[in-house]
C-alpha positions, -999 to 999 in steps of 0.1 A, spaced: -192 -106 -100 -183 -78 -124 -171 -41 -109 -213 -31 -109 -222 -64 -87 -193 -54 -64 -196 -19 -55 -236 -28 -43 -218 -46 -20 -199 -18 -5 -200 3 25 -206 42 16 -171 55 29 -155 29 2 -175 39 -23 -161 74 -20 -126 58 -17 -132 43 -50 -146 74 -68 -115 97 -57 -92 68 -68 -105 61 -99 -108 98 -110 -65 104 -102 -55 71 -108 -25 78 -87 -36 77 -51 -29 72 -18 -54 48 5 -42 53 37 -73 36 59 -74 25 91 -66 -15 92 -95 -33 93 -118 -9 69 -113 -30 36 -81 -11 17 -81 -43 -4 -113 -45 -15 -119 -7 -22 -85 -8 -40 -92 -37 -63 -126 -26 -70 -111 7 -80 -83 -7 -102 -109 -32 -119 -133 1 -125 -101 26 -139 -95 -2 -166 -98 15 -201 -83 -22 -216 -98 -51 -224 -65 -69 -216 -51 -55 -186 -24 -67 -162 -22 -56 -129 9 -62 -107 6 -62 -73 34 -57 -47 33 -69 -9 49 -86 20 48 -124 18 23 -133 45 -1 -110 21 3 -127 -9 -23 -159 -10 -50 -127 10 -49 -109 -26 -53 -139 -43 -81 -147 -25 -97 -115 -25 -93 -114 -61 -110 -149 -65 -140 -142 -38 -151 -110 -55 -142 -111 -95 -138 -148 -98 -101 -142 -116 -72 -159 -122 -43 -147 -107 -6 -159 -106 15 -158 -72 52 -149 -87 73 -168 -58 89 -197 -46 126 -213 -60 145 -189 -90 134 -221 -109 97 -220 -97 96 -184 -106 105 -189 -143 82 -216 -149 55 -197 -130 62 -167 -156 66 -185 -189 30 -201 -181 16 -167 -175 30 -153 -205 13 -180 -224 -24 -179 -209 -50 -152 -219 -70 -153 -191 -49 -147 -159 -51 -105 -157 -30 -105 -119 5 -108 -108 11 -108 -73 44 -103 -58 68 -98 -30 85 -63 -33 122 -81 -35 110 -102 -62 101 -66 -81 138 -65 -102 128 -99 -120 101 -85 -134 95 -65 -165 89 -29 -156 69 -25 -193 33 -39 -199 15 -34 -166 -15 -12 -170 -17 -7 -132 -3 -14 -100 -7 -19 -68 16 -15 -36 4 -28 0 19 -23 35 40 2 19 57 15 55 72 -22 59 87 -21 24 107 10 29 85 33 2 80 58 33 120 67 19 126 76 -13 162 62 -11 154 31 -4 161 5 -32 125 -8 -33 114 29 -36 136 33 -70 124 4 -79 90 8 -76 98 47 -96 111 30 -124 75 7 -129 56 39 -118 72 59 -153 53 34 -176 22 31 -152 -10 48 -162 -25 38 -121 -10 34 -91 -18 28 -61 -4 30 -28 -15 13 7 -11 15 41 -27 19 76 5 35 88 14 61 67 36 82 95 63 71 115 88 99 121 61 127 109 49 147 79 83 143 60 68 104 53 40 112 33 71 133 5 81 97 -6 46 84 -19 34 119 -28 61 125 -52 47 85 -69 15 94 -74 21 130 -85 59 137 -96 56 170 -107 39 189 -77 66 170 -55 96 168 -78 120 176 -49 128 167 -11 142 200 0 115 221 -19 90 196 -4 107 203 35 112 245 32 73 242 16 54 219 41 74 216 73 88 229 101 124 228 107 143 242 137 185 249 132 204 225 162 247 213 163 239 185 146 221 204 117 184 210 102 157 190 124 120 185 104 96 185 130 67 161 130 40 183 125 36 202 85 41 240 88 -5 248 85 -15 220 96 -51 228 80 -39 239 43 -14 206 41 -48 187 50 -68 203 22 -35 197 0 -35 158 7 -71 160 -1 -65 156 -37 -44 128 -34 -52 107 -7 -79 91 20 -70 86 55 -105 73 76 -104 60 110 -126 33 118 -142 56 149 -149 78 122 -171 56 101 -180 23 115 -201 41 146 -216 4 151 -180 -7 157 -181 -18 196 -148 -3 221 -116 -25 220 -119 -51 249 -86 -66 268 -86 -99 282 -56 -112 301 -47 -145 293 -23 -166 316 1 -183 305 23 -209 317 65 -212 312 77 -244 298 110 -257 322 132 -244 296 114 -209 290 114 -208 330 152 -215 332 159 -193 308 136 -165 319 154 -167 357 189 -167 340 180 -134 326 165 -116 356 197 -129 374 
């Protein structure tokens, strides 16, 4: 299916996902889990394409790697090449994709990022990006990822948990996808936050300093639905308690402990 086919296919609230991500190019999806991030993303990413040859790189744990694949096989029937396996594996894997015309997709795990070149991608895409460390722009991966993002004309960053400590998260992939609105940590905390003096030094609360202006802010550059807030068909979370049974060993070593 091309990018037309596809987006007849999708539910209203992606549709506007795509639209907002298409017209920045550098955005955040931060969806609920479960509410298609991948799909929407792609679909955006396939429609932001001003190229006839494009290559997209795409970034994500390793249990993610063979879902993108697929995705990208179900919906726009492409090649695409997994970069992993043995440091031998990996360079045959790359000199065959340098030599093919028809494989547009790279998809990789983030610590495999440094063997790749930071030139020629016309977009990217970063998943789960609270388990890579790209919540904390001095993280290695997050350099990393800053050096790709200087040649990159789309980006695009993913998560379904985009705060952890509090609003001081969301400075890391805000200063990605727009670098000079959020060119600074401290300019980015005395701005948005709310810090309170203690012994040990400056605290950053969890809450931003007007809570309803930093919404309209992130706005521009980001969507965050829950799925109560647009799959009203969705039925309530249900809890069924399974028993299970010990093995001899698990028992032993189960009693050993409570002693």
């Amino acid at each position: 299916m091309d990018v037309t086919e596809v987006k007849k296919k999708l539910r209203p609230y992606q549709l506007s996902g795509v639209r907002k991500m298409v017209q920045r190019k550098k955005f955040l999806n931060f969806d609920d889990m479960g509410l298609g991030k991948t799909l929407t993303t792609l679909t955006a990413c396939m429609e932001a394409q001003d190229e006839e040859r494009y290559f997209i790189l795409i970034a994500c744990p390793q249990n993610a790697l063979y879902v993108w694949k697929q995705e990208i096989e179900k919906w726009y029937n492409h090649k695409s090449l997994v970069y992993a396996g043995t440091p031998k594996q990996r360079q045959k894997l790359w000199e065959e994709f340098r030599t093919v015309n028809d494989c547009h997709f790279v998809i990789t795990t983030y610590a495999m990022l440094k063997e790749l070149p930071r030139r020629g991608w016309t977009a990217m895409i970063c998943d789960e990006i609270h388990q890579a460390g790209l919540l904390n722009h001095k993280t290695q991966t997050y350099q990393c990822v800053e050096e790709y993002n200087k040649e990159l004309s789309t980006l695009y960053l993913l998560t379904g948990t985009p705060i952890r400590q509090g609003v001081i998260d969301l400075y890391a992939p805000l200063h990605l996808v727009d670098p000079n609105r959020f060119r600074n940590y401290w300019q980015f905390v005395n701005s948005y936050c709310v810090t309170t003096q203690t012994p040990f030094g400056k605290q950053i609360e969890r809450n931003p300093r007007n809570v309803q202006g930093f919404r309209k802010l992130l706005d521009t550059y980001m969507v965050r639905r829950l799925k109560s807030e647009v799959l009203h068909d969705l039925p309530g979370k249900q809890r069924n308690v399974i028993p299970l049974q010990m093995t001899k060993k698990q028992a032993k070593a189960h009693n050993d402990i409570m002693k």
